[in-house]
C-alpha positions as CSV (number, residue, x, y, z in Angstrom):
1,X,-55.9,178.7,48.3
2,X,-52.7,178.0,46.7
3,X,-51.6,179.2,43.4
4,X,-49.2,176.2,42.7
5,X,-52.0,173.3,40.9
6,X,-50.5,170.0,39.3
7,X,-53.4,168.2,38.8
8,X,-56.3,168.8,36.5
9,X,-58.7,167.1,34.7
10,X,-60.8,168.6,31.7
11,X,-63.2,167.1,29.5
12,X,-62.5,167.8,25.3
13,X,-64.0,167.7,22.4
14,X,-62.6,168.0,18.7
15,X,-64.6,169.5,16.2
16,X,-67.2,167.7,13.8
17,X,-65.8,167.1,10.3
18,X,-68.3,169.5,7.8
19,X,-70.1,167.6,5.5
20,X,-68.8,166.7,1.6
21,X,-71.6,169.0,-1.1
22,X,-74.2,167.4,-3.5
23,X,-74.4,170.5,-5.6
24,X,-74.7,169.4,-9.0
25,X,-73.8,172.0,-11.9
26,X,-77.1,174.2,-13.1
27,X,-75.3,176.7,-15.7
28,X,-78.0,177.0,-18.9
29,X,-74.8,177.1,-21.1
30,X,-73.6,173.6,-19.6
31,X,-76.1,171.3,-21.1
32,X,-74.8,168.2,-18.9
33,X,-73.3,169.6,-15.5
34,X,-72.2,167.1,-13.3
35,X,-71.0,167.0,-9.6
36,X,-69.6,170.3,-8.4
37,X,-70.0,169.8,-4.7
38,X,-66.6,170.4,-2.6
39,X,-65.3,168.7,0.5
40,X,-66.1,169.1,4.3
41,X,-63.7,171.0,6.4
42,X,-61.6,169.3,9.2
43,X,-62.8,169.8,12.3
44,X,-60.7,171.7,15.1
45,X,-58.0,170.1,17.0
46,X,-57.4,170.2,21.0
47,X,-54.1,171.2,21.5
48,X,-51.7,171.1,24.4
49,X,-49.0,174.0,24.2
50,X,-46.1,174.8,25.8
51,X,-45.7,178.1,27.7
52,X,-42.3,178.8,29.4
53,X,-43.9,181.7,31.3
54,X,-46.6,179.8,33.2
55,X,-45.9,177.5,36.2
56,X,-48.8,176.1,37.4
57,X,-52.0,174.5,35.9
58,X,-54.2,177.0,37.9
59,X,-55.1,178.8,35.3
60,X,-56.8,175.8,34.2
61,X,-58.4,174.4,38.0
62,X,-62.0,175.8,36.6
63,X,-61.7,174.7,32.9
64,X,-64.4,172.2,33.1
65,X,-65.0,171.4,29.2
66,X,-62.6,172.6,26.0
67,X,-64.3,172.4,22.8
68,X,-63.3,173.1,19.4
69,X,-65.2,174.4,16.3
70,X,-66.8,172.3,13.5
71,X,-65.8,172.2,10.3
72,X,-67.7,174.3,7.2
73,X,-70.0,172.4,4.6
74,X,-68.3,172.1,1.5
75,X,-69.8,174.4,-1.1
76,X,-70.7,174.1,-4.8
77,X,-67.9,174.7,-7.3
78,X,-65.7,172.3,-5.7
79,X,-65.1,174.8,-2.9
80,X,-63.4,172.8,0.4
81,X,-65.2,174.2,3.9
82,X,-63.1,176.1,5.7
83,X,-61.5,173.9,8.3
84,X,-62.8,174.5,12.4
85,X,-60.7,176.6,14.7
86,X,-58.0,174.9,16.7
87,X,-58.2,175.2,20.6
88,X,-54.9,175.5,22.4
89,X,-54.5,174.7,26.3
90,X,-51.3,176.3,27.5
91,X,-49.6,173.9,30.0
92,X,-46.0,175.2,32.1
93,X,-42.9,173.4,30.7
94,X,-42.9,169.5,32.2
95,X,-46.5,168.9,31.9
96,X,-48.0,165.6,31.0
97,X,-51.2,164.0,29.5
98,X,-53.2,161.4,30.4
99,X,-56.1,159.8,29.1
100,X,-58.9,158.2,31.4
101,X,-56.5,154.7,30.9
102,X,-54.2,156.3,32.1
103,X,-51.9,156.4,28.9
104,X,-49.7,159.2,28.6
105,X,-50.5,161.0,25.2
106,X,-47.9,163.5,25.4
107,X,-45.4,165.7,27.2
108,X,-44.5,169.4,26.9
109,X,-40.5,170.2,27.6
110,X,-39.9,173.0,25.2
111,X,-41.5,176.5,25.3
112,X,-44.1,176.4,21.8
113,X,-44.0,172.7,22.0
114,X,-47.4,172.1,20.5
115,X,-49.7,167.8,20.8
116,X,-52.5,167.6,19.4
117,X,-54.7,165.8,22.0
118,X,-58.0,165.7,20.3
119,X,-57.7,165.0,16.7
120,X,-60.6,167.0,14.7
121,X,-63.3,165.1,12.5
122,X,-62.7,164.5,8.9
123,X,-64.4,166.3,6.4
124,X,-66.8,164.8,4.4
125,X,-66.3,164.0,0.7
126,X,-68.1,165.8,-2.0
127,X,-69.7,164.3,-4.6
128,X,-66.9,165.1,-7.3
129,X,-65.4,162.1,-6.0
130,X,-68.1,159.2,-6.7
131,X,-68.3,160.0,-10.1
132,X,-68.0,157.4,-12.4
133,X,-68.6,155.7,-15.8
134,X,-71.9,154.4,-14.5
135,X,-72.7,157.5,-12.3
136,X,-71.6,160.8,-14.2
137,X,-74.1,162.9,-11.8
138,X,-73.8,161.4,-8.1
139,X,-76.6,163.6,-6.0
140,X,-74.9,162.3,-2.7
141,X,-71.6,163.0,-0.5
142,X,-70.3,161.9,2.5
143,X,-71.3,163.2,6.0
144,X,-68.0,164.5,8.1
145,X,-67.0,162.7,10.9
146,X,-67.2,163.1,14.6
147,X,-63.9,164.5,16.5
148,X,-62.7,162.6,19.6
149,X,-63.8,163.1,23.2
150,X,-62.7,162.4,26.2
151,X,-61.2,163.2,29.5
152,X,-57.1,164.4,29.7
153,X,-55.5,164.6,32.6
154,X,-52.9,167.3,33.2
155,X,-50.1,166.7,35.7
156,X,-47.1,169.0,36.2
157,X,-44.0,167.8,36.9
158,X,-41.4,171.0,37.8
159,X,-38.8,171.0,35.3
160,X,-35.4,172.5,37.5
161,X,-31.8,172.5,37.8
162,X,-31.3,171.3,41.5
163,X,-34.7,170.0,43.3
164,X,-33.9,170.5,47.1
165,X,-34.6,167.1,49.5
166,X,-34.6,167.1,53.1
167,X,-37.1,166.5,56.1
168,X,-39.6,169.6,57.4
169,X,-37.2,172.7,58.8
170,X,-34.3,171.5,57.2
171,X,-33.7,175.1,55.8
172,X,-34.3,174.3,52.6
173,X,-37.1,177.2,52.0
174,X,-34.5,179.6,54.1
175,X,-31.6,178.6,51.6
176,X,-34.0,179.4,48.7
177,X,-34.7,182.2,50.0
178,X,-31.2,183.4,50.4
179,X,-30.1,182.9,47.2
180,X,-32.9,184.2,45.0
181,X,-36.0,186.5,44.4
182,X,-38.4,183.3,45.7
183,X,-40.0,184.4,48.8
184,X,-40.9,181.0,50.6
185,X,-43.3,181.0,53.6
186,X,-40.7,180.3,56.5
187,X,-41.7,179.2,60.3
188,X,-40.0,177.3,62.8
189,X,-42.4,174.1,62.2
190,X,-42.8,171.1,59.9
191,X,-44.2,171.4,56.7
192,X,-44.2,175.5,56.4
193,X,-43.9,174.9,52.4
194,X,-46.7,173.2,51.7
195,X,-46.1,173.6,47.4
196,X,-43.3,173.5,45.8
197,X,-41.2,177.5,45.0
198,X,-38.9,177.8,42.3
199,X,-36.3,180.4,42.3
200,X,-33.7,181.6,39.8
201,X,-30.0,181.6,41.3
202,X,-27.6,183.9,39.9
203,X,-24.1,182.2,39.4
204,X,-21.1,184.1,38.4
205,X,-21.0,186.4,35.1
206,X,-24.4,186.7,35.1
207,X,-24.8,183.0,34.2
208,X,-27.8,181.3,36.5
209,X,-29.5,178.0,37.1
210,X,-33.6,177.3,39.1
211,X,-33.8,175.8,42.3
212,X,-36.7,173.9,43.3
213,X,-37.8,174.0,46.7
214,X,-39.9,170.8,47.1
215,X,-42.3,170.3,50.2
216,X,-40.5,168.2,52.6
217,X,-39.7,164.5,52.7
218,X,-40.7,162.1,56.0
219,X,-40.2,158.8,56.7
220,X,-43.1,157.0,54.6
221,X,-43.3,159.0,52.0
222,X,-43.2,157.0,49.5
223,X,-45.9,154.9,50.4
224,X,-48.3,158.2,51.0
225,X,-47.3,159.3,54.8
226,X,-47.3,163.2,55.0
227,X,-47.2,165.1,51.5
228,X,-46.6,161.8,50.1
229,X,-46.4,160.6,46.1
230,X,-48.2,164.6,45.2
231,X,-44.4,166.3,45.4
232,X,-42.2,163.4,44.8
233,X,-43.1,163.5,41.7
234,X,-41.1,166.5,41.2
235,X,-38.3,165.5,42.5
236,X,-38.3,163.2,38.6
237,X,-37.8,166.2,36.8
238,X,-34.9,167.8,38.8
239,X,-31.2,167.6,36.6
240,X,-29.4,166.9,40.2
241,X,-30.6,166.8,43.9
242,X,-29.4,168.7,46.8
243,X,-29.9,166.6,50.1
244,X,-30.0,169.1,52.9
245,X,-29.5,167.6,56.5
246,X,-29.6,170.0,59.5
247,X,-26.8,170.7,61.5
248,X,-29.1,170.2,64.7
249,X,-29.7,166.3,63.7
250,X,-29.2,163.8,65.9
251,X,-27.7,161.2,63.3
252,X,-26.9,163.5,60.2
253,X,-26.0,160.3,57.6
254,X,-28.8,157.9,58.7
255,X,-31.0,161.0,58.1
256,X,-29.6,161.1,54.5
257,X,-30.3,157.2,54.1
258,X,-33.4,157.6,55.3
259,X,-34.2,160.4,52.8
260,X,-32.6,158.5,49.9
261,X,-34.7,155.3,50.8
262,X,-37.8,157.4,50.0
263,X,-36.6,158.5,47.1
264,X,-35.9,154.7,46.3
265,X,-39.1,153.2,47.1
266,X,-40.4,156.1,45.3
267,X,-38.6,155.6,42.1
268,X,-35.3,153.7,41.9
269,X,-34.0,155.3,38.8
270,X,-33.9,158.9,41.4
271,X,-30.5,157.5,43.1
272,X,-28.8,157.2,40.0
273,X,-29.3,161.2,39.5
274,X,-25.9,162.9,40.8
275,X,-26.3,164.7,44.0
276,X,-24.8,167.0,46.2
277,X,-24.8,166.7,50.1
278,X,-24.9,169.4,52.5
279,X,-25.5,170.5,56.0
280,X,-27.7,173.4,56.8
281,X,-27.9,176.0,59.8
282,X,-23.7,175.9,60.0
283,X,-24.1,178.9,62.0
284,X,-24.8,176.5,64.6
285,X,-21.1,175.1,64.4
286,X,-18.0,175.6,65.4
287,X,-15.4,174.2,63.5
288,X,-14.7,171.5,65.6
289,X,-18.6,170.2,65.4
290,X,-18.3,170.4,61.7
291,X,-15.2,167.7,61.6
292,X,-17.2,165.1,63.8
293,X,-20.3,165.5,61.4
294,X,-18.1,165.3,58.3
295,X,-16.8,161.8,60.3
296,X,-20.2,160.5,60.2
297,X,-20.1,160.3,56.1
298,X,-17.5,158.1,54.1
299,X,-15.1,159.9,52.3
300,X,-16.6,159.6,49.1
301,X,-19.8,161.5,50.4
302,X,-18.7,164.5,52.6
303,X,-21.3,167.1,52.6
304,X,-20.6,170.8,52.3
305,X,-21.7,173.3,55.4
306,X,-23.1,176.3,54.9
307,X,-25.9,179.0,56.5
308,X,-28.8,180.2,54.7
309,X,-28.9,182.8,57.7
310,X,-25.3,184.1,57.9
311,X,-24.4,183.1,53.9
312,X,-21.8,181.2,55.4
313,X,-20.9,179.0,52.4
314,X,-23.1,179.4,49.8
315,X,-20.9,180.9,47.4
316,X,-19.0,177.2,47.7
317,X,-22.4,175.4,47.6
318,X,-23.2,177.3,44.4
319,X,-20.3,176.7,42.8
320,X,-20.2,173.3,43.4
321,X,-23.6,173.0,41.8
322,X,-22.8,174.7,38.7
323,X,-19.6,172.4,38.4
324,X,-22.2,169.3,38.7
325,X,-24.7,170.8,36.5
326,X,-22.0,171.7,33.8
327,X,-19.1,169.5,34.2
């Protein structure tokens, strides 16, 4: 089983409002007490919570049913109940919720970034509060109220500086790889990465940005063919792309439009992000092989070369990055 999860749906509950007191005042030396009864306590919220440490929503896969705690009675002397516990879900950075419409209700971008999904029940009035000129002893109060419920679904949608695109065995996992602590499964056949790795790349002066391996693209994507809509989501999130085409391609741009169609079909808004073109497995070329490839791209679009292998050119790939990301 995976641990990368992106999709979950749990079933919450807020907490009950308590109920408002009907205590009236019994003191011998108060001849004529009246009400003394104290609100209900809110009832607990559901809360979704950002945690820049986790990931993925595994954690959550066997989370069938959150619910919170009920609110206390209030109590005589105009006491309020003490209000139910909160109950926090912790979601990775870039998570959304649904509800069963699916409506978004929130999303979590910073770390301690906190929704309240589930609002908790109201507490009930006490009887302090229906007094009146007509009524000076009231011996009723109001009954909380019931907190919501319903399903929220959680989807994750990877939050990186450069998402990688290219078809199966482009090198995008070896590239990865190469160029941080992410250890990628790697094989010489389509679809080896089968969820998406992130992986933190070390810059220059210890500066760094995350990488995003994501599964790889084929033609249909976007209507469902291979890994389909599931990772193309997180392509959304990525500041820039990085559009890997292998050097071993038979038509290296076409294989580029082909790969920026999907993400058009997809989601039009994803070709206005910036992008960067390369070509992987350079160690394949020799210099003149690299000019007729660069001939296949119009000037404004020439792609860099480089080897995850070798580390032919990635210092250049990086820094060309960081100049996108930051200039």
């Amino acid at each position: 089983m995976s641990n990368f999860v992106d999709y979950v749906k749990i079933h919450c509950k807020s907490g009950h409002g308590g109920a408002g007191s009907a205590h009236l005042r019994r003191e011998k030396y108060i001849p004529k007490g009246g009400p003394d009864g104290g609100d209900g306590g809110r009832g607990g919220h559901v809360i979704m919570k950002g945690n820049a440490h986790e990931w993925t929503l595994l954690p959550l896969r066997y989370t069938r049913h959150v619910k919170a705690e009920r609110g206390e009675n209030g109590a005589k002397n105009q006491l309020t109940g003490a209000y139910g516990a909160d109950v926090y879900i912790n979601v990775p950075l870039g998570t959304i919720a649904r509800n069963e419409e699916g409506e978004i209700v929130g999303e979590i971008l910073e770390d301690g970034q906190e929704i309240i999904l589930m609002e908790g029940g109201k507490g009930g009035k006490g009887n302090e509060h229906f007094k009146s000129s007509t009524n000076q002893t009231p011996r009723y109060a109001q009954p909380g109220m019931e907190g919501q419920e319903g399903y929220i679904i959680f989807e994750l949608k990877l939050l990186a500086d450069v998402g990688l695109v290219g078809f199966p065995n482009a090198g995008k996992s070896t590239l990865l790889a190469s160029v941080s602590a992410a250890r990628p499964k790697i094989a010489d056949y389509a679809f080896t990465t089968l969820t998406p790795n992130l992986g933190i790349v070390e810059w220059r002066n210890y500066k760094s940005f995350v990488m995003a391996d994501i599964p790889g693209i084929i033609e249909g994507a976007a209507e469902g063919k291979g890994l389909g809509h599931r990772f193309l989501r997180h392509i959304e999130r990525n500041s820039i792309l990085l559009f890997l085409i292998p050097a071993d391609s038979e038509d290296h741009f076409q294989e580029f439009k082909i790969l920026e169609n999907e993400l058009k079909e997809y989601n039009p808004e994803l070709v206005d992000k910036d992008f960067i073109l390369s070509v992987s497995k350079a160690d394949l070329l020799d210099d003149e092989l690299k000019k007729e490839i660069s001939a296949e791209f119009p000037e404004n679009r020439q792609p860099l070369f480089f080897s995850g292998v070798t580390g032919e050119g990635l210092q250049e790939l990086k820094d060309a990055i960081w100049k996108k990301l930051h200039g």
